[in-house]
N, C-alpha and C positions, 0 to 999 in steps of 0.2 A: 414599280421601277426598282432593279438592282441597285445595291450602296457601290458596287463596281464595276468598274468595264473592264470584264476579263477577256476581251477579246485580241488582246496582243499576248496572250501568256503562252499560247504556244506559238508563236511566234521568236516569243525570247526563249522558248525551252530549246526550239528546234536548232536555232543558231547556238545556244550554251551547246551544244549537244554535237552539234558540226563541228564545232572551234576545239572541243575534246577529243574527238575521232582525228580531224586532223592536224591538232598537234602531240599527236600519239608518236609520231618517229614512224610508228608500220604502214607503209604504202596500199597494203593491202585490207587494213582495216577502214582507211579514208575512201579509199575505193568502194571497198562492199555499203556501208553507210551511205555515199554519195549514191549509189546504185539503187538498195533498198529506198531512200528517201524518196527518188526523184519515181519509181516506178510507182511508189506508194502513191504520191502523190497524183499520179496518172489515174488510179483507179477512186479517191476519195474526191477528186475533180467537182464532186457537188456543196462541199465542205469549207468554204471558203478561206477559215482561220484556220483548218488542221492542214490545206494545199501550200497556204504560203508558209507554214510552219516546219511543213517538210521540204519546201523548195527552199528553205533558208538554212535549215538542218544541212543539204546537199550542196546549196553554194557556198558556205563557212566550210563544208569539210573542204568542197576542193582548194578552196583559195589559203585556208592556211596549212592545207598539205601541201602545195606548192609552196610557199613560205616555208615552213620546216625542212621540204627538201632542201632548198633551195642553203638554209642554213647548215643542213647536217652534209653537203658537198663544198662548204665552203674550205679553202684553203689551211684555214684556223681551226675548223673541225679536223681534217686531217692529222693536220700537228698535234693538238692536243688528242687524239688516239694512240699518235708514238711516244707521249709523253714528253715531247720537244721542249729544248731550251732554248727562249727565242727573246728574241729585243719587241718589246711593244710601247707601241703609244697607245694613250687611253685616256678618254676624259669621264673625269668622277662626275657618277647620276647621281648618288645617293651620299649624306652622311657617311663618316666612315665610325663603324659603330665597335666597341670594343664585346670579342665573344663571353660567353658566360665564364664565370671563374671555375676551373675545376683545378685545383692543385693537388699535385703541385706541376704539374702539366706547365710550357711556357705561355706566358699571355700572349694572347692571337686578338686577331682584328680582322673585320670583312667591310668590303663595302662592294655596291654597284657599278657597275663602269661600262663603256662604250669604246672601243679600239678604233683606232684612226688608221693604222698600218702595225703591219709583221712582217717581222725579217729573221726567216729562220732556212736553214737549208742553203744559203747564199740567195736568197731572194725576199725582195721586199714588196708587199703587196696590200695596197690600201682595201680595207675592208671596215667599216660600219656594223659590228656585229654586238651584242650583249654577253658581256661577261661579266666574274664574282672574283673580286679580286680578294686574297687572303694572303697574311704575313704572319709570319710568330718571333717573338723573341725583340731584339732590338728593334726588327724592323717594324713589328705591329706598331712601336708607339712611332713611328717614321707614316706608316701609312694613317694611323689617326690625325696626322696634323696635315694627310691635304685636303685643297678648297675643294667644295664640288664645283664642279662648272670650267675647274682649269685641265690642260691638258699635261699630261708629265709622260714622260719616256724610262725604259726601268727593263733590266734583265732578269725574265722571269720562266718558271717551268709550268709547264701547260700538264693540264688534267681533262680527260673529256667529261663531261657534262651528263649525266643519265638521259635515259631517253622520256621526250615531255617535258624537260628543264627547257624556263623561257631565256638560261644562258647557255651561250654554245660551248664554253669552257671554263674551267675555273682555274687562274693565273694568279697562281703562289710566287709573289715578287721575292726575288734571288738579291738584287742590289737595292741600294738606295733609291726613288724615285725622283728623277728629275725635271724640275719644270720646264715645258716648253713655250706654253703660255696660260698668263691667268686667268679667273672666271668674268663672264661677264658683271653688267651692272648691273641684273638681276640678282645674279645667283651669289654675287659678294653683299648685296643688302640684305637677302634672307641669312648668309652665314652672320655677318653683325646683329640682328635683329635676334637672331637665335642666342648667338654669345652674350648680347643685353640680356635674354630671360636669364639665362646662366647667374649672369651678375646680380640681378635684380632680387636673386631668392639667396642669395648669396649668406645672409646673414642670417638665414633661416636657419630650424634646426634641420639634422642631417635628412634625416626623412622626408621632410618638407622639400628639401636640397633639391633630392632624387624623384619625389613623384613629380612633380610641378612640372620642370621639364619636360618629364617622361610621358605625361599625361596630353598635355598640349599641344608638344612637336614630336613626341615619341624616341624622344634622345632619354637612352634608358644606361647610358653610362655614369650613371651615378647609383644605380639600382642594386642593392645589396641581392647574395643569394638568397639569405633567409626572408629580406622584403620579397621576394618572387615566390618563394615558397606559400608566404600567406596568402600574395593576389591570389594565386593557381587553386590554393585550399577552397577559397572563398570565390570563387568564378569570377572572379575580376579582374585579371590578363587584361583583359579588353582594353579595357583603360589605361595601358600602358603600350598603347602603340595606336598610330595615327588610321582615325576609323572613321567611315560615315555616319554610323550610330554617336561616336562623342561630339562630333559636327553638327549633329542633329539636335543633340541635348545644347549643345553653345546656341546653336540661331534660336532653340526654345527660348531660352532668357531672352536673348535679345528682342523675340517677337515680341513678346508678354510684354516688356517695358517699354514695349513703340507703341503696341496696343493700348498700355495704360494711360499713356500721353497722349492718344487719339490720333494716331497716325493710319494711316491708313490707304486700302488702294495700292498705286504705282509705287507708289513712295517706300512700301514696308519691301515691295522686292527689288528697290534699288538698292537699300539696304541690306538687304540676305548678298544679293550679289557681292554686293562691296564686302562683306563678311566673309564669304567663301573665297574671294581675291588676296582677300588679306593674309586667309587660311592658308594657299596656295603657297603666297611669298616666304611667309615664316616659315613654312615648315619642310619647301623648296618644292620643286617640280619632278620631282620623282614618284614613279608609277602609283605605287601605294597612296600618296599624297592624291595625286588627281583623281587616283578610284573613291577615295575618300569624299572628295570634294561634290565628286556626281553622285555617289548615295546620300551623303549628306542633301543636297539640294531639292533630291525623291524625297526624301523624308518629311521634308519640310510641306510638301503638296501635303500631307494630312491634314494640318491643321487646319481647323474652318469645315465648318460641316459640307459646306458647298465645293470645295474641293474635294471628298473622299472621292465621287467618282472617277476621277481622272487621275487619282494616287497611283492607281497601282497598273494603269497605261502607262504614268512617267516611267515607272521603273519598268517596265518591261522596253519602253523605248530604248531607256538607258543602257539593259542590260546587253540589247542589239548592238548598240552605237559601241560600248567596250569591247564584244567581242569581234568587232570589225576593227577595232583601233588596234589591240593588244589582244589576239586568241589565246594568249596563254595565261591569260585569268581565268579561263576556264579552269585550268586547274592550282591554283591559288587559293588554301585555305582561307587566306586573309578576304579573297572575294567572295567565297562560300559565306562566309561570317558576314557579309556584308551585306550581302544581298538578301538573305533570310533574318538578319537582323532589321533592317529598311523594310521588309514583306511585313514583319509582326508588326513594326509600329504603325503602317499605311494601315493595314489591315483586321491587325488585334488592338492597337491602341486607343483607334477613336468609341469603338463601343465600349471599351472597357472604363476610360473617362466617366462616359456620361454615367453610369451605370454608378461611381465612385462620387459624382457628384451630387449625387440621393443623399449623400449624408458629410460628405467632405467641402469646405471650398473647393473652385475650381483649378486654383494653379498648384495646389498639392495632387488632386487626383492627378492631375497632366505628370506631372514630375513624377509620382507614384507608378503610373500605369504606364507610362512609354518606358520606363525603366523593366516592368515585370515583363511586358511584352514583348522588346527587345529578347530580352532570358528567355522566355517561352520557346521562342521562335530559333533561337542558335544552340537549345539545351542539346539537339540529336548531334548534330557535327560538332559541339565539344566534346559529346561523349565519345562518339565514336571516334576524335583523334586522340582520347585523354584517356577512356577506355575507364571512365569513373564517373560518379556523377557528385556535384557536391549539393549536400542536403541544405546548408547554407549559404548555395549561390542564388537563389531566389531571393530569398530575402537580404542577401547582402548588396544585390544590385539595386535592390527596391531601396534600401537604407540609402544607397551610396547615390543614387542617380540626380537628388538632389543636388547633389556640392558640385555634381561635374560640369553643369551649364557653367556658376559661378565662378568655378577654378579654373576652367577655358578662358570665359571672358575678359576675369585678371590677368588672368594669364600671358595672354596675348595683349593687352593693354601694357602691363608691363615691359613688353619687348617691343611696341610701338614708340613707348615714351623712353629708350634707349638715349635719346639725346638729352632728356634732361635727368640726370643722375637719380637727385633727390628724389627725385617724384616717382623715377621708377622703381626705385628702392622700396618706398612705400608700396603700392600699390602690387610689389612683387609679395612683399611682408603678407600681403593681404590676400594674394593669394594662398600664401603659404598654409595660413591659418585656414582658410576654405577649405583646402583639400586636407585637414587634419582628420575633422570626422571620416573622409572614406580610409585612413588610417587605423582610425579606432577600429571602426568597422569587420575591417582586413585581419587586423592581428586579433580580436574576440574572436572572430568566427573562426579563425585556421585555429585559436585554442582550444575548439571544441572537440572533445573526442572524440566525434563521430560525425568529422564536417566533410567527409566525403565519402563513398560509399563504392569499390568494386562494381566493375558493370561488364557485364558477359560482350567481349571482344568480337569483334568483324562485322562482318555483315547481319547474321543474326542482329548484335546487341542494337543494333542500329532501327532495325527492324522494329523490335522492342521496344525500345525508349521512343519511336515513332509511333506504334499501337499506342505504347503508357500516354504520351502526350495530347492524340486523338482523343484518348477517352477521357481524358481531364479536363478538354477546354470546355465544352459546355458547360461546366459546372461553375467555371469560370467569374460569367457574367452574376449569374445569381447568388453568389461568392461575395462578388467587391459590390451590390448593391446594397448590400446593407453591413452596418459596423459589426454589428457583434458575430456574424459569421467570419469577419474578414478578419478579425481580433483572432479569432479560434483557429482560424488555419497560419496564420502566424505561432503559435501555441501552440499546435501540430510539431511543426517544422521545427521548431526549437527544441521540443522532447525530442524527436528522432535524431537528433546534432548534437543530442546530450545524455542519447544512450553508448553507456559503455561501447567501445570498438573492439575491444576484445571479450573472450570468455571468461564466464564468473569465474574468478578464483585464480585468473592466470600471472604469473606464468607458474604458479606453486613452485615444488618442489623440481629441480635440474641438476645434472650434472654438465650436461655439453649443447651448448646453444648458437643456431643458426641465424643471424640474423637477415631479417628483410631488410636489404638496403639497395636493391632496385637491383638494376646489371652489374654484379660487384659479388666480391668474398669480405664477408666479416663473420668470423666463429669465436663465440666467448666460451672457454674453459674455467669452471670450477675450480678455485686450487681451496679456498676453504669460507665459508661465512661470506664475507663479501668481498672477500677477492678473490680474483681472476685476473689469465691470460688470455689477450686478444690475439689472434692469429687473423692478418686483414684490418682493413680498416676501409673498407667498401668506397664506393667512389665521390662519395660527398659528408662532408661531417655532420650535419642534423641528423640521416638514419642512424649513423653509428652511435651519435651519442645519445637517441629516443631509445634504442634499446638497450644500450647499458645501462640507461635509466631506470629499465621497466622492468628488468632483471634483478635489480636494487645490486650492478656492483659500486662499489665505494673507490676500489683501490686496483691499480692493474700493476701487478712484480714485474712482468714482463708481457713485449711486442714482440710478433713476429710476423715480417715482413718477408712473403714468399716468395715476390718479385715486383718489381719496377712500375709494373702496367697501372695507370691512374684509376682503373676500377679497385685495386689492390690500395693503392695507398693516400685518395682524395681527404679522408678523413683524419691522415694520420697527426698532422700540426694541430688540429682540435682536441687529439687525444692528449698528444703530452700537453698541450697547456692546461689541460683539465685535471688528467690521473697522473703526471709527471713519472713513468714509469723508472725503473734503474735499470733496465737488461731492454736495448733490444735488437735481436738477432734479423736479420738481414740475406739476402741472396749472393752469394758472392759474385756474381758479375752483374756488378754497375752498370746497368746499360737497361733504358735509353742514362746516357752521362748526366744530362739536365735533371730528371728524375731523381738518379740518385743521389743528386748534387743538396737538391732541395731536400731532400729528407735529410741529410746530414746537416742541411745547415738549421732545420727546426727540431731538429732532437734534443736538444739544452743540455744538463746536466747527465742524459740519459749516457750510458756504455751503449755504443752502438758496432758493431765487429757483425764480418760474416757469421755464419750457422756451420758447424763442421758436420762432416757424418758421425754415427757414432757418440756423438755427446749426449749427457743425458744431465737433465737439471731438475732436479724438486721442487715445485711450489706447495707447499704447505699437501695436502694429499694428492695433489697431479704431478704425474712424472711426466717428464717432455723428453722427448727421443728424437734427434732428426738422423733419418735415414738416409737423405741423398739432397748435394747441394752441388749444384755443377758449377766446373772450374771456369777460370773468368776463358779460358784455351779450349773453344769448342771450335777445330778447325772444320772447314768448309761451310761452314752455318753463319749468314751475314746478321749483323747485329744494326746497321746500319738503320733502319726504318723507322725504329722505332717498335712497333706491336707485333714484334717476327716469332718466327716459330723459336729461335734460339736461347730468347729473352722467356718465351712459356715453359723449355726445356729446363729452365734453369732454377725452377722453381721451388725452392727449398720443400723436402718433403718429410713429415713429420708424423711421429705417432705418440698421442696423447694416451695416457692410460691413469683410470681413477675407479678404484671401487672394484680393482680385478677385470674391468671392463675396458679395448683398448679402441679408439678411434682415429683413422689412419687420412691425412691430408694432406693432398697433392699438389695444392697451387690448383695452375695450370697445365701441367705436366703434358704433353702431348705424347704418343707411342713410342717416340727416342726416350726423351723422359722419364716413362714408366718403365720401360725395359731397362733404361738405366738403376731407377731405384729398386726392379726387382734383381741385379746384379750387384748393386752395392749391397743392401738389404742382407742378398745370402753372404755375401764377403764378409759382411759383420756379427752375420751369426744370429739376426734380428730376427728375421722372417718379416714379412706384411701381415700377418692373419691379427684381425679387428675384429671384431664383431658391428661394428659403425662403418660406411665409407664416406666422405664428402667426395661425390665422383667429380673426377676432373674438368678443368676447363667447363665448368657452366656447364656438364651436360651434353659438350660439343659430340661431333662424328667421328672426332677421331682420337678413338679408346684401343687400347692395347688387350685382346681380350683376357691372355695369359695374367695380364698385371692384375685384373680385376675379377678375376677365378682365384688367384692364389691369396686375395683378400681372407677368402670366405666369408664377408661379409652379409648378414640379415637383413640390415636397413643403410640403403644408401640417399645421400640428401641431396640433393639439387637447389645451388645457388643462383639465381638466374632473376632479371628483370621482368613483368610481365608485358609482354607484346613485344620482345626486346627484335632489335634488326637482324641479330646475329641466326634466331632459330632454333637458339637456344630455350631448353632442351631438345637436342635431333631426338627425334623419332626412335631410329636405331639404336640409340646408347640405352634411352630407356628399357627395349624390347632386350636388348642383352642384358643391363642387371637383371629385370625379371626373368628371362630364362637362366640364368645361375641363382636364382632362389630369392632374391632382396626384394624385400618391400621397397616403394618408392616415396619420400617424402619431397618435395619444392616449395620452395619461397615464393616462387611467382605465384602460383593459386593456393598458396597455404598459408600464408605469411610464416613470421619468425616461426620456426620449429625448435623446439625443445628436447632433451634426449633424460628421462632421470634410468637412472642405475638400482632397480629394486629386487628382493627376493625373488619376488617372481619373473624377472626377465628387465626386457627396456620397455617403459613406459612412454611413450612418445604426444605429444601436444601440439597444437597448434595454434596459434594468436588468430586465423581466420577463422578457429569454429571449426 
């Protein structure tokens, strides 16, 4: 007899598989799909599980291609096509969660919502649709403080929605939000019960503050960037947002301790039930919440040898049941994670258990192994969206998986006992201290040097990390039955997380260095021993200051800020509180206003003045020259947006020179730009000719060929994020410096690049090997 009844998996593939086709937006894909299934299934007619597999594949496509039509001719999809400014009601689904911090960018806030009527055009028309509602600036913290579950009215500008988005638009509120009515008696118990955890960890330390929270009910608004940094390092995201896997690990305790009091039968799943209800209310009825709730409760079918069979029928049931409820989890990373994290546990957890309990107690193998399993099973689609793999997320979830039943279960106990102060105080404390060790955890493992590793992008790398994973599990079992091998592959994984990440020796000897700081410009200049000028300060302060770390500068004379764009100057408040520079030069037009606002107001002591053409400033052996810096008077060209071409145009342009060697950088310079600074340039009597270019705008399409001929540049370097949205580096750009003669250096598959200045020419390095 099989340990499984796989006889509903295609079943659930067929309908995943429908539910994706027709919430594609293309008519003509749902169509071919519903076509191809249903003939399939005409001719496979002796097949009985692959007929209803595809006859399910063929009624999901058509039913939620109908549903998406149906959405994408809605009156409010229309609107938000013309980018309509319209009056809406809307009742909050979700939390309203504040976005990541990038400064100095204004703070924004999003959350879920449901519209009741639109009134744009001179007409009002009641529609029930899903939309993302988003505010920046005063108004984000206006949108953080409403209830979910009430209804408010609010003058807002409509965005359409990409195609496969399960919102039909995204309504960036214009005015204040006003109530029209408040939540029910539901959905205001879960906001209080959630506000009690708040309070309860209240006295905790900060850390403590922000995961506890964020672990439980997935309110991540306390969550520093650098604490996200380490989850991410360490494969533990997870745990910071509301999943059926953490669901899984809370009813683990809970079973265990019904178990160990001898409960048993009916009674242990009236208890899961009342667990999962309880789940629900705290953490509110929003989509993510209920998906959570149904893998969690698959999960739980593992347990008990007597159930494996009929594990992984729940979950294929369930997967049916969701994509009939909600088709557009189909494509929902957070459902991807979900459902292949619940597959490993149902599937890879129970042999791996027993197999751990040859030589462990039982409730550590369990704890151990639904932990590794979970990872096993989610490692392809983290790589493939993260495009990395980390060498320490195995064994950091395996460390950590312990604390998360416990820190669940306080957790939520704590925000149950809301009404009695003291006690929830306690018992929040006590959470707090639970979830310390997956703290420890998090911040050792992201300190390893080598806690995550580059992994070959798209479909390939997927491909791959899919073969790698195949061929590993068998090894698996015979692995975690006995100690001393299981010790060794821990002692494996630890060596390769604590081999150097860069090459022996690096970054030696430099004159002009690029730094890897994701989608972003940061270049450090040489001016003597260990100082240097930063030109950029990339979009987040950790890359900017890992590399000036790893470069050993001490002291920075002078910034220089090319322009406005927060890939340009995320990092820059971290630089002066650190280097406190005296000079830093600047773009002469202000704009985006709030951008430049913020950088003047965290410049401190700093001199901070436009960049002129024409000036030229000494740092100790580097000479700095800026060539063209455009005037705040760029008629016809709107500044208004924010990320416009105007604001790239204006990008202070600069030619560093050390060692007789000159390297020439553009910003973002777009063809107006460039023909500008080769205009100003000859006005000055400068020339462009470098022997270095940092080619412009990330590598973008649009290069001015003339500007980058008259470089005559050898080696041109490429700043760029990898797998970045933009496409950056085009194709084209590249193929054009290489046909004018330049080598090509990038940050995204090279990491930090290096430039040193030797007799023999430029010696060039790379931090990737």
């Amino acid at each position: 007899m099989t340990l499984h009844d796989w006889r509903l998996v295609p079943v659930a593939a067929g309908a995943w598989g429908g539910a994706f086709a027709g919430t594609s937006g293309d008519g003509v894909t749902t169509v071919l799909v519903a076509v191809v299934s249903g003939v399939a299934a005409a001719a496979l007619r002796r097949h009985t599980a692959l007929v209803v597999g595809l006859m399910a594949c063929a009624l999901l496509a058509v039913s939620s291609g109908l549903l998406a039509g149906q959405r994408g001719g809605s009156s409010l999809a229309a609107l938000a096509d013309d980018g309509a400014v319209v009056d809406v009601a809307f009742r909050v689904v979700s939390e309203p969660r504040p976005r990541p911090a990038r400064p100095p960018m204004p703070p924004s806030a999003t959350a879920l919502a449901e519209t009741r009527w639109v009134e744009g055009r001179g007409e009002r028309v009641g529609q029930r649709l899903p939309v993302v509602l988003s505010a920046s600036g005063e108004l984000a913290a206006e949108l953080l403080e409403l209830q979910p579950g009430a209804v408010y009215v609010a003058t807002a500008k409509l965005a359409a929605a990409e195609p496969g988005d399960s919102a039909v638009a995204f309504v960036r509120i214009r005015s204040s939000p006003r109530l029209s009515s408040g939540p029910g008696a539901l959905d205001a118990l879960a906001a209080g019960l959630r506000e009690g955890l708040r309070q309860a960890v209240a006295g905790s330390p900060a850390p403590q503050r922000a995961l506890v929270p964020s672990l439980v009910v997935g309110d991540t608004s306390r969550v520093t960037q650098a604490m996200a940094d380490e989850f991410k390092a360490t494969g533990l995201t997870h745990l910071m947002a509301v999943s059926g896997a953490n669901l899984a690990l809370m009813l683990g305790v809970v079973l265990a301790v019904l178990r160990t009091v001898g409960v048993r039968g009916w009674a242990v799943r009236i208890v899961a039930a009342g667990c999962v209800g309880m789940f629900v209310v705290v953490c509110g009825p929003e989509p993510s919440v209920q998906r959570a709730a149904v893998m969690g409760l698959v999960a739980v079918a593992a347990t008990g040898a007597g159930k494996r069979r009929r594990s992984v029928r729940a979950l294929s049931v369930a997967v049916c049941v969701l994509m009939v409820l909600d088709p557009w989890l189909s494509r929902a990373p957070g459902f991807w994670l979900s459902v292949a994290a619940c597959f490993g546990i149902v599937v890879l957890g129970p042999p791996w258990i027993d197999a751990m309990c040859n030589w462990a107690p039982r409730w550590v193998s369990e704890a151990f192994a639904i932990a590794l399993a979970s990872q096993v099973a989610t490692q392809p689609i983290v790589t493939w969206l993260s495009g990395e793999i980390s060498l320490v997320g195995v064994l950091a979830n395996v460390l950590a998986g312990p604390f998360v039943g416990p820190t669940t279960v306080l957790g939520f106990a704590a925000a149950c006992l809301t009404p009695l102060p003291p006690l929830s105080a306690f018992v929040g404390w006590a959470a707090g201290w639970a979830s310390q060790p997956i703290l420890w955890i998090a911040g050792m493992g992201a300190a390893l040097p080598n806690a995550t590793v580059a992994w070959v992008p798209g479909a390939l790398g997927l491909l791959m990390v899919i073969a790698l994973s195949a061929a590993l599990l068998p090894l698996a079992g015979p692995v975690l039955r006995r100690a001393g091998s299981s010790l060794l592959a821990v002692i494996l994984l630890t060596v390769a997380a604590l081999l150097p990440a860069t090459p022996p020796g690096w970054p030696g000897e430099w004159d002009f260095a690029f730094c890897d700081v994701g989608q972003g410009d940061a270049t450090v200049l040489r001016a003597e021993g260990d100082t240097a000028v930063l030109v950029d300060s990339g979009p987040e302060p950790a890359p900017v200051l890992d590399c000036l770390d790893a470069l050993g500068v001490r002291r920075l004379s002078m910034v220089v800020l090319t322009h406005y764009h927060a890939d340009h100057i995320g990092g820059f408040e971290a630089v002066v509180r650190r280097y406190r520079p005296p000079l830093v030069l600047v773009s002469p037009l202000a704009s985006p206003p709030y951008a430049a606002a913020a950088v003047a107001a965290v410049a401190g002591d700093a001199t901070l003045r436009p960049a002129v053409p024409g000036e030229r400033i000494a740092v100790g052996s580097l000479v700095w020259t800026t060539v063209a810096a455009a005037q705040p008077s760029m008629p016809g060209r709107s500044v208004t947006e924010g990320e416009s071409a105007a604001e790239n145009d204006a990008s202070v342009v600069g030619l560093a020179e050390r060692a007789g060697t000159r390297l020439l950088l553009p910003g973002d310079a777009e063809p107006d730009g460039q023909r500008r600074a080769r205009s100003e340039a000859d006005a000055l009597g400068l020339g462009l000719r470098a022997e270095v270019l940092k080619l412009p705008h990330h590598g973008s399409s649009r290069q001015d060929r003339d500007f980058l001929a008259q470089t005559g540049a050898r080696l041109a370097v490429v700043s760029a994020g990898e797998g970045n949205a933009y496409g950056h580096p085009a194709p084209g750009a590249l193929a054009l410096v290489q046909e004018l003669g330049m080598v090509v250096a990038r940050t995204d598959t090279e990491g930090t690049i290096t430039v040193e200045v030797s007799a023999d020419g430029l010696a060039v390095r790379r931090s990737g090997g």
